[in-house]
Kinemage of the C-alpha trace (Angstrom):
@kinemage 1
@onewidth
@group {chain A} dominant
@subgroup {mainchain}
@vectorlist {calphas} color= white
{ca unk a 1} P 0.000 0.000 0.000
{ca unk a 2} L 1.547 3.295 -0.948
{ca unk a 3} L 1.332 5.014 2.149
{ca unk a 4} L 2.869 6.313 5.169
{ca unk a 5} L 0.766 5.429 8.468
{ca unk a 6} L 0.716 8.037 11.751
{ca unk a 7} L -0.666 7.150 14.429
{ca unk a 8} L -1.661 10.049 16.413
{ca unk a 9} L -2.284 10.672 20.102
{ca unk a 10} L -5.273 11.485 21.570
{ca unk a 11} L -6.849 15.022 22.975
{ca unk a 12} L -7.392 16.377 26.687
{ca unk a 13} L -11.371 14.475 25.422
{ca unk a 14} L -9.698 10.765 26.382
{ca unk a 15} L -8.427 10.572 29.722
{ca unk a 16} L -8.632 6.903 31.202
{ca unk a 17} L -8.668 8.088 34.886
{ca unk a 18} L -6.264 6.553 36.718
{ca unk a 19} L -4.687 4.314 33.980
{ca unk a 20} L -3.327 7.057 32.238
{ca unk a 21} L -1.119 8.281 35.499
{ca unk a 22} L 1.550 6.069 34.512
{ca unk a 23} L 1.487 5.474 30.809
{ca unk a 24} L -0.250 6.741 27.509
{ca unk a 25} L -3.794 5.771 26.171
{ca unk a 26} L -1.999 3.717 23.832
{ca unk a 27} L 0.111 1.652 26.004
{ca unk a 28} L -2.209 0.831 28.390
{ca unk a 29} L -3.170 -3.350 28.334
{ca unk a 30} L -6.629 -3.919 27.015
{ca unk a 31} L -8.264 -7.590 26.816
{ca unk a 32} L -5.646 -9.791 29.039
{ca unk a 33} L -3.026 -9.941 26.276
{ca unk a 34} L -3.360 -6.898 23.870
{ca unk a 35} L -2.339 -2.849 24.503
{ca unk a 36} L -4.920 -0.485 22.743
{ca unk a 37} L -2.140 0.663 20.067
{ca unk a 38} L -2.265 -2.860 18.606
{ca unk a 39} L -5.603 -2.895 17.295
{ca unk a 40} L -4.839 0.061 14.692
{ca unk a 41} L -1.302 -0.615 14.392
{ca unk a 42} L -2.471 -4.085 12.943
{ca unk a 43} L -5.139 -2.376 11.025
{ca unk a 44} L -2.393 -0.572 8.763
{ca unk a 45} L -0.028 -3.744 9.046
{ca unk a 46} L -2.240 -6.240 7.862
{ca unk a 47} L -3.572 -3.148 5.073
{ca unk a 48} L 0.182 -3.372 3.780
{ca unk a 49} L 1.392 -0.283 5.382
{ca unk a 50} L 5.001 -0.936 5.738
{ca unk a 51} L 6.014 2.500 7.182
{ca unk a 52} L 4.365 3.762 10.486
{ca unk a 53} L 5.094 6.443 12.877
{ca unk a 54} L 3.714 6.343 16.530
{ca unk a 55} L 3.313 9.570 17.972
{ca unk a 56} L 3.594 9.928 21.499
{ca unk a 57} L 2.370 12.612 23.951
{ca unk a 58} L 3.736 11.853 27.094
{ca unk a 59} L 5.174 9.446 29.334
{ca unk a 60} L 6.770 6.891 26.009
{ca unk a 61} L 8.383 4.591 28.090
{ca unk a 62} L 6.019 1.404 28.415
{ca unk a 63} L 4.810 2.415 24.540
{ca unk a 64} L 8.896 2.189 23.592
{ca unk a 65} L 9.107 -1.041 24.834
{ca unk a 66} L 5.971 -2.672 23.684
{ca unk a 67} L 6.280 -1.653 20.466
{ca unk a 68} L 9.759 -2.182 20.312
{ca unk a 69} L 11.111 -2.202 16.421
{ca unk a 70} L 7.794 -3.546 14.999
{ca unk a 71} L 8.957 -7.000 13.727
{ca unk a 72} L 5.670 -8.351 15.925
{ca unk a 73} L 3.490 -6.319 13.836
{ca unk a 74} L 4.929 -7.765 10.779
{ca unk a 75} L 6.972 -4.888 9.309
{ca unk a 76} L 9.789 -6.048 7.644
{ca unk a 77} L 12.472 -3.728 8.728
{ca unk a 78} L 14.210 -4.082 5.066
{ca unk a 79} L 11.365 -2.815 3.201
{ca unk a 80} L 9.539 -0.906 5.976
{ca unk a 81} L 10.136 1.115 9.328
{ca unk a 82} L 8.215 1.656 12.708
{ca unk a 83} L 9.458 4.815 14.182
{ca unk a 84} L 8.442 6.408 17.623
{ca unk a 85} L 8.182 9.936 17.382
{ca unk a 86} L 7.797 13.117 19.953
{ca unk a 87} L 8.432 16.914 20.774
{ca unk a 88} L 11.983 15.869 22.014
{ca unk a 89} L 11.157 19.711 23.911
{ca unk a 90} L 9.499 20.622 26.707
{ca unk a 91} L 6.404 22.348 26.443
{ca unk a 92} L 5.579 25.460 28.859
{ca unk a 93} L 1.732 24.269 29.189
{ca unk a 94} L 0.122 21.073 27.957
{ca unk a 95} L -2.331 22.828 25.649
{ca unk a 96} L 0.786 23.401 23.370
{ca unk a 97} L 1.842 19.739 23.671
{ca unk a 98} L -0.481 18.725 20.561
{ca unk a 99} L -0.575 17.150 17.299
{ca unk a 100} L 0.146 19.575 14.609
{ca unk a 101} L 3.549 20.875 17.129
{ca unk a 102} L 4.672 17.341 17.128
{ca unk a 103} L 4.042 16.734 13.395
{ca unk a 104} L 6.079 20.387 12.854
{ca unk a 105} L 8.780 18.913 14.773
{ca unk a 106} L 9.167 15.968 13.163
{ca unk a 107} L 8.451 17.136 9.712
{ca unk a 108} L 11.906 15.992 8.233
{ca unk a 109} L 10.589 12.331 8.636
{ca unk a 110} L 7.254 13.121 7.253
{ca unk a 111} L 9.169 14.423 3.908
{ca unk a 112} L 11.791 12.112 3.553
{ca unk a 113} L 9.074 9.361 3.606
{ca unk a 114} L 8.745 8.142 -0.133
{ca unk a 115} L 4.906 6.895 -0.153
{ca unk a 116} L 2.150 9.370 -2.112
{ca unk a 117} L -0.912 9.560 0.710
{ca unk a 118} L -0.939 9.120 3.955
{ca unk a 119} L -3.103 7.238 6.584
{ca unk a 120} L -3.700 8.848 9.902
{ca unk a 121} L -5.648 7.803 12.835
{ca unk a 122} L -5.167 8.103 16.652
{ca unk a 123} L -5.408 4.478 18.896
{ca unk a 124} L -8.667 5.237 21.161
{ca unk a 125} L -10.862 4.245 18.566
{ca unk a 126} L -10.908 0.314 18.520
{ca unk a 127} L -12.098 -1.312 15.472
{ca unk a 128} L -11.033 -3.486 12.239
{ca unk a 129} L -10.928 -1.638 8.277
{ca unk a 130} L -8.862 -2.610 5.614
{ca unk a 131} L -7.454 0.397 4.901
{ca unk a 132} L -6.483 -0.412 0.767
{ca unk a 133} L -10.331 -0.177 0.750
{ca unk a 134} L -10.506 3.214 1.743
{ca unk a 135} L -7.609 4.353 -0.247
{ca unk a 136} L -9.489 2.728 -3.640
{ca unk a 137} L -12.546 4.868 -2.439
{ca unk a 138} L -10.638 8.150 -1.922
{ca unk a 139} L -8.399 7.745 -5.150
{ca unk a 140} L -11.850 7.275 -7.217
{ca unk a 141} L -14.035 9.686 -5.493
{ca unk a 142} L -11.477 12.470 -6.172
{ca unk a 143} L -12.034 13.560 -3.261
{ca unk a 144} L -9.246 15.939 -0.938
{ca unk a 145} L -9.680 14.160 2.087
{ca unk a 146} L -11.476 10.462 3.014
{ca unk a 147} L -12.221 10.547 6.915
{ca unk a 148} L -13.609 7.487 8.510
{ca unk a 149} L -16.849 7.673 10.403
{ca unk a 150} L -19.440 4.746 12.560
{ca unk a 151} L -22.710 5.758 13.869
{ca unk a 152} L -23.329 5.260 17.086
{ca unk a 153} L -26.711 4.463 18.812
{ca unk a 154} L -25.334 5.093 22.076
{ca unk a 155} L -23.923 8.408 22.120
{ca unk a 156} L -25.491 9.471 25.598
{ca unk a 157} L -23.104 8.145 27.082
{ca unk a 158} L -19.839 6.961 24.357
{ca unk a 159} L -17.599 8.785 22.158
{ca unk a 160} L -18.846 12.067 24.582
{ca unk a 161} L -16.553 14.895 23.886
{ca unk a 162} L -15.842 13.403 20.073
{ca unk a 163} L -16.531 15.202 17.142
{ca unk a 164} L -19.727 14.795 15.406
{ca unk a 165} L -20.009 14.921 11.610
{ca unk a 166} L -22.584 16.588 9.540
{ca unk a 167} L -22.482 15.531 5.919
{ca unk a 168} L -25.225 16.143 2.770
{ca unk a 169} L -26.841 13.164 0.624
{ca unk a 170} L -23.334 12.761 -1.562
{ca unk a 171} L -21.364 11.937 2.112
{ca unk a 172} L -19.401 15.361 1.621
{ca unk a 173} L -18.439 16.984 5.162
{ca unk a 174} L -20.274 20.329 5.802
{ca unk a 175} L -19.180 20.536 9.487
{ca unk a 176} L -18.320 19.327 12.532
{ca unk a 177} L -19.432 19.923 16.000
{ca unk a 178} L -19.262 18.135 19.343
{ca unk a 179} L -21.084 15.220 20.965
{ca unk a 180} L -22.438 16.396 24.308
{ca unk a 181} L -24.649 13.213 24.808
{ca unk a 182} L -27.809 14.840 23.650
{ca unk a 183} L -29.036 12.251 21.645
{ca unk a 184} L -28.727 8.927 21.433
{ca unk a 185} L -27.759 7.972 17.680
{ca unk a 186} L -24.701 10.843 16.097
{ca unk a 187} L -22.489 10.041 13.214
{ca unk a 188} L -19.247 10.275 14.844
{ca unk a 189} L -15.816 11.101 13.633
{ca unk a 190} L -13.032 8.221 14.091
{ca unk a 191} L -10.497 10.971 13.884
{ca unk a 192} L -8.896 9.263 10.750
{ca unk a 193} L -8.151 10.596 7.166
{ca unk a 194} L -6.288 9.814 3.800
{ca unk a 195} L -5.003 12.125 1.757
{ca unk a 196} L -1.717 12.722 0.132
{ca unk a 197} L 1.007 13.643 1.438
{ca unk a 198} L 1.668 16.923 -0.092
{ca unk a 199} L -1.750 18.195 1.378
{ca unk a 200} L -1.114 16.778 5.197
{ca unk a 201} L 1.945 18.755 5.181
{ca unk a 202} L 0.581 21.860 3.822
{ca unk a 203} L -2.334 21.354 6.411
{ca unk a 204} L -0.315 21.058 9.243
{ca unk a 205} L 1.880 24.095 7.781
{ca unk a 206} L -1.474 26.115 7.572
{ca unk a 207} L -2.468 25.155 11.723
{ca unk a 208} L 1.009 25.994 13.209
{ca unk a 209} L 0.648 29.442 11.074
{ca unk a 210} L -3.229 30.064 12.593
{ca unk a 211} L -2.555 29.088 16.125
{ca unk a 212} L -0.191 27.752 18.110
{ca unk a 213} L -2.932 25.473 19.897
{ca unk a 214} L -4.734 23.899 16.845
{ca unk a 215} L -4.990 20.375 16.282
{ca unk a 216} L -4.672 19.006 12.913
{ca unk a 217} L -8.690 18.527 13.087
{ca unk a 218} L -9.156 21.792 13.971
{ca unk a 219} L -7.742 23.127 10.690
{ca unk a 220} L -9.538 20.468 8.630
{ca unk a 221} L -12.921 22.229 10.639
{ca unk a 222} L -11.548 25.532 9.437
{ca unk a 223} L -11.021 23.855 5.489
{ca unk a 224} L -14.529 22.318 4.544
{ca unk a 225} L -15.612 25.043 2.931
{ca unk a 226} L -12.568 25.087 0.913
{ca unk a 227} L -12.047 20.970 0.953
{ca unk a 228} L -14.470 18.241 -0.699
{ca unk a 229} L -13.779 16.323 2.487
{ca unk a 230} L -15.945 12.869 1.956
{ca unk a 231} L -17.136 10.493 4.422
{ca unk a 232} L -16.562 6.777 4.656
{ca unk a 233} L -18.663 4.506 7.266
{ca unk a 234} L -16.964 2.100 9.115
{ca unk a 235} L -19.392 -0.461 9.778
{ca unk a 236} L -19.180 -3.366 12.682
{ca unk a 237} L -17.937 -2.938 15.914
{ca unk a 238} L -16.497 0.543 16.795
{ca unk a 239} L -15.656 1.297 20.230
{ca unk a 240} L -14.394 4.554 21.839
{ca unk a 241} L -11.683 4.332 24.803
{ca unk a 242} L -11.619 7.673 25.983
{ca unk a 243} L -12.815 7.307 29.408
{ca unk a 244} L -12.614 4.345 32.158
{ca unk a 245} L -16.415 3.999 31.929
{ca unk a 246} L -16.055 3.516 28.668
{ca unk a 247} L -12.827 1.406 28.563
{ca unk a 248} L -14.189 -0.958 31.537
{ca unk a 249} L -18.120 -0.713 29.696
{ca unk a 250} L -16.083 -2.275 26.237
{ca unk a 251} L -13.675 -4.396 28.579
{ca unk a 252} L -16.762 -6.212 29.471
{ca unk a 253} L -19.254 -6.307 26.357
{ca unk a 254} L -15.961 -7.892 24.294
{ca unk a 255} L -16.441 -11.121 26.904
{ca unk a 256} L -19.237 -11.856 25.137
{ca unk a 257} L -18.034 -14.386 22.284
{ca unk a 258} L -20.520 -13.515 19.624
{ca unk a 259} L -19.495 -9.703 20.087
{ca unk a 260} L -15.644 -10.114 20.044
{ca unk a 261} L -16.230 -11.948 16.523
{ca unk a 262} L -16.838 -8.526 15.606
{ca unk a 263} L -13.723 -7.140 15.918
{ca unk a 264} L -11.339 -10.419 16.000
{ca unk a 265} L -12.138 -11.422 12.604
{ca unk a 266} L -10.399 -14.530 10.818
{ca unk a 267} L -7.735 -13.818 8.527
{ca unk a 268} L -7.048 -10.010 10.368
{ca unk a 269} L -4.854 -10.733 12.811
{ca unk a 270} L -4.471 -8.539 16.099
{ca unk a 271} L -0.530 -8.531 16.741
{ca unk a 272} L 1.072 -7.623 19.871
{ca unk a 273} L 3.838 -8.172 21.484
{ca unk a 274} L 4.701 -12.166 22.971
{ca unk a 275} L 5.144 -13.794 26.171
{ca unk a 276} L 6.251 -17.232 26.182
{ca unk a 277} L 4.849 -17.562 30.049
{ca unk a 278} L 3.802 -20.894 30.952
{ca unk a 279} L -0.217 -21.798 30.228
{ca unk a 280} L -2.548 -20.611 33.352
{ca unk a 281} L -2.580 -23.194 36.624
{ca unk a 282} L -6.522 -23.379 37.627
{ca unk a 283} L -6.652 -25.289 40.934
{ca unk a 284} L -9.364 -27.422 42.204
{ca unk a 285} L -10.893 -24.540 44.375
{ca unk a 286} L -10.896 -22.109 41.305
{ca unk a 287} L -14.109 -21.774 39.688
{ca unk a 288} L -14.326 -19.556 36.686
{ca unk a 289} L -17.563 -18.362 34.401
{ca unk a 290} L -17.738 -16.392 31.580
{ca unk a 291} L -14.276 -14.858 31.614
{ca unk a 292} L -11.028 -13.622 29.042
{ca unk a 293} L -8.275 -15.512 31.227
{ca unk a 294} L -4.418 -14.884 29.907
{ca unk a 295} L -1.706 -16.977 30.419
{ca unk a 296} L 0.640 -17.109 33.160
{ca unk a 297} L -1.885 -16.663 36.022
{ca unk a 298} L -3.092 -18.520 39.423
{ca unk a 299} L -6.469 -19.089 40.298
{ca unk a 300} L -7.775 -20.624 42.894
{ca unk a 301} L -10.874 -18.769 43.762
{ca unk a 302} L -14.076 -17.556 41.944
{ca unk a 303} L -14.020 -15.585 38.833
{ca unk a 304} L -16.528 -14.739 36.904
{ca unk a 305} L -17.424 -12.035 33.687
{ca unk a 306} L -14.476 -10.975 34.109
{ca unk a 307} L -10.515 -9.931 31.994
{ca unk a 308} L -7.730 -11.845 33.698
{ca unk a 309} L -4.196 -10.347 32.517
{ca unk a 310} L -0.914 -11.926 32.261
{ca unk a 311} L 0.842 -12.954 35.866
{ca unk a 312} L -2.314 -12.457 37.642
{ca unk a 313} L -2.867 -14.241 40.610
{ca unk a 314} L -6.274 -14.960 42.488
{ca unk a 315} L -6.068 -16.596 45.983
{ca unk a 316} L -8.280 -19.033 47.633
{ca unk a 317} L -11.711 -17.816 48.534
{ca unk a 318} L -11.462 -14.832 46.742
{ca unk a 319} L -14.096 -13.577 44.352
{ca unk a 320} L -13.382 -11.627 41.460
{ca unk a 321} L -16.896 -10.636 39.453
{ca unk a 322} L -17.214 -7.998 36.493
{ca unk a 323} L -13.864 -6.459 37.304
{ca unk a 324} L -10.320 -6.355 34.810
{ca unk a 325} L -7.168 -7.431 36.720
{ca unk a 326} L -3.882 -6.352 35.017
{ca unk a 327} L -0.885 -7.788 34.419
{ca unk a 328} L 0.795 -8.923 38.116
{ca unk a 329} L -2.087 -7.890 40.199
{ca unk a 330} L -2.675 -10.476 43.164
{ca unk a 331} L -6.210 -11.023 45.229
{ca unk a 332} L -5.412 -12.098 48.414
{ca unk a 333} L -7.365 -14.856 49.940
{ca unk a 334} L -11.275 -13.982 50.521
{ca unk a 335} L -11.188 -10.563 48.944
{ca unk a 336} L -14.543 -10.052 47.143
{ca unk a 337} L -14.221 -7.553 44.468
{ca unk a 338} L -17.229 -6.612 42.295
{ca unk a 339} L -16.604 -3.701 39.039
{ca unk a 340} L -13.380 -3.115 39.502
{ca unk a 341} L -10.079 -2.210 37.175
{ca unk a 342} L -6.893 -3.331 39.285
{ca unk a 343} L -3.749 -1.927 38.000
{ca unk a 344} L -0.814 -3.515 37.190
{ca unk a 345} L 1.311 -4.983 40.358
{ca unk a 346} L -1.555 -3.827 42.668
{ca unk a 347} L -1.986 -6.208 45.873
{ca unk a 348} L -5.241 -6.355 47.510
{ca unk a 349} L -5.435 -8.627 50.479
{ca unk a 350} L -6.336 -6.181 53.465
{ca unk a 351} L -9.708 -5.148 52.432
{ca unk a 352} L -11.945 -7.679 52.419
{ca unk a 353} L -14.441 -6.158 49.832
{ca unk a 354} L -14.484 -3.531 47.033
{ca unk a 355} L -17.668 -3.159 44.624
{ca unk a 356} L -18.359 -0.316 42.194
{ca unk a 357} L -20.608 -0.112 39.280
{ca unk a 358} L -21.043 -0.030 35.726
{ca unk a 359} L -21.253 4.207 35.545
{ca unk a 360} L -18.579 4.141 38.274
{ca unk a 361} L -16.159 1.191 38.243
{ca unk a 362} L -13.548 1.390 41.195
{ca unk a 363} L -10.122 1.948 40.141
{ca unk a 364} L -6.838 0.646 42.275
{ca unk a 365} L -3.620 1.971 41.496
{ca unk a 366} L -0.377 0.299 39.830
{ca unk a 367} L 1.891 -0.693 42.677
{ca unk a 368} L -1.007 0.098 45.031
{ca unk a 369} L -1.178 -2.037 48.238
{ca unk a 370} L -4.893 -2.278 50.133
């Protein structure tokens, strides 16, 4: 596929409270096994994309290392690159820490990179496209810009803070505004675009030049009138991670078999990064219902509806319902914990019992002890 892939970070809109204190949307582990990056990064893999850069807003560390040089992902380091990119400067307020400055910053690599169009799309927004697909549409549509969009019959309460697109009968954009939850089906923007090359430079040249806090989709707001911008539905599953609601809500709906078929289709792989751990020891006390279980864990209690992670252990006459344990987390024995997202390396064995909801799942800290 002839184009360059960026993956781009998210806005101040997706904060995972609590999981984003110590690493970046994209790094944190989603599913037992996966991290949320690797569900687009295989998107443009398995599309053909050979050269990919990862943009990175803060904290890079735990992305570095999972995404290490991208040989997991299938790119073929002769004939393709995965590069990790950032300010490499500090910024004197966060506002100024977005997109379009980091894009400016790194806009030697951007150049240099041989491919025509380019495929852009930030990691928050989980779903499965082929993206040749949407290159053939853009290419014959003539179109400027192709940006993906899903409808969403829940937007009370997902994709809230995400941009909303307005389009006429042909599926050309004629604006944008922003999804305050006011009703319950919105045609909502998945944040990525194809285009060539020569015009995502120029665009991003255009932002830095209007203000120094644009985003890259603030200057495409500012271009419709000037752009034939068209739409392209992505239809199937489409989930929005911008919130730990939201992220524990999709946690738990993807248990369901019938609804992870949706996004874990045969023949697209999900890649991420191995672990050769040794296969999960269930004792004769465990009991387990309904669950995503990893490999490498213990358990000897009750576990049910809910996302086991890698390393995880669960003592004796504990019970862990609707809750996601990360990787290295440990339930002491007869804990009962009910909605609740554990944090990787977290020990709970004190307290005897911790139960949130679905609106308000409780959240304990990496490294935390209770």
């Amino acid at each position: 596929m002839r184009a360059l892939g960026i993956i781009s970070f998210e806005d101040s809109t997706a904060n995972i409270e609590g999981l984003c204190d110590h690493r970046p949307v994209p790094a944190i582990a989603f599913m037992g096994r996966y991290r949320i990056i690797d569900f687009i990064l295989s998107n443009m893999t398995n599309s053909g994309i050979g050269n990919v850069q990862v943009y990175a807003k803060e904290k890079p560390r735990n992305l570095i290392e999972h995404l290490g040089d991208g040989k997991h992902y299938n790119i073929n380091s002769k004939r393709g690159k995965l590069r990790i990119l950032y300010g490499e400067k500090s910024f004197s307020s966060d506002v100024y820490n977005h997109d379009v400055a980091n894009y400016m910053l790194n806009m030697q690599y951007i150049e240099e990179d041989p491919n025509p169009y380019v495929v852009i799309a930030p990691s928050y927004f989980v779903y499965q496209i082929d993206f040749n697909d949407v290159l053939n549409q853009h290419i014959e549509s003539r179109a400027d810009i192709t940006l993906l969009y899903a409808n969403i019959k829940d937007a009370k309460t997902s994709c809230l803070g995400c941009d909303v697109v307005k389009m006429d009968k042909f599926k050309t954009v004629t604006g944008f505004e922003k999804n305050r939850g006011n009703l319950k089906s919105q045609t909502i923007s998945l944040e990525a675009y194809v285009m060539t090359k020569k015009l995502f430079i120029e665009l991003v040249k255009k932002a830095a030049e209007t203000s120094s806090l644009y985003w890259f989709k603030d200057v495409l707001a500012d271009s419709v009138a000037d752009l034939v911008i068209k739409g392209y539905q992505v239809k199937g599953y489409v989930a929005c991670l911008n919130s730990l609601p939201e992220f524990f809500r999709t946690s738990m709906e993807l248990i369901d078999h019938k609804k992870a078929m949706q996004l874990f289709k045969p023949g697209w792989p999900i890649y991420t990064q191995t672990n050769d751990s040794c296969p999960t020891i269930f004792a004769e006390s465990a009991k387990v219902k309904n669950s995503v279980v990893a490999n490498g864990a213990t358990i000897e209690g009750e576990v049910e509806g809910s996302i086991i992670s890698r390393g995880v252990t669960v003592r004796k006459g504990a019970s862990v319902k609707n809750c996601i344990l990360l990787p290295g987390a440990y339930i002491g024995e007869n804990a009962k914990l009910d909605h609740v997202v554990v944090d990787k390396y977290a020990i709970v064995h004190h307290v005897k019992k911790l139960v949130g909801t679905d609106e308000s799942p409780v959240y304990v800290a990496r490294r935390d002890r209770i």
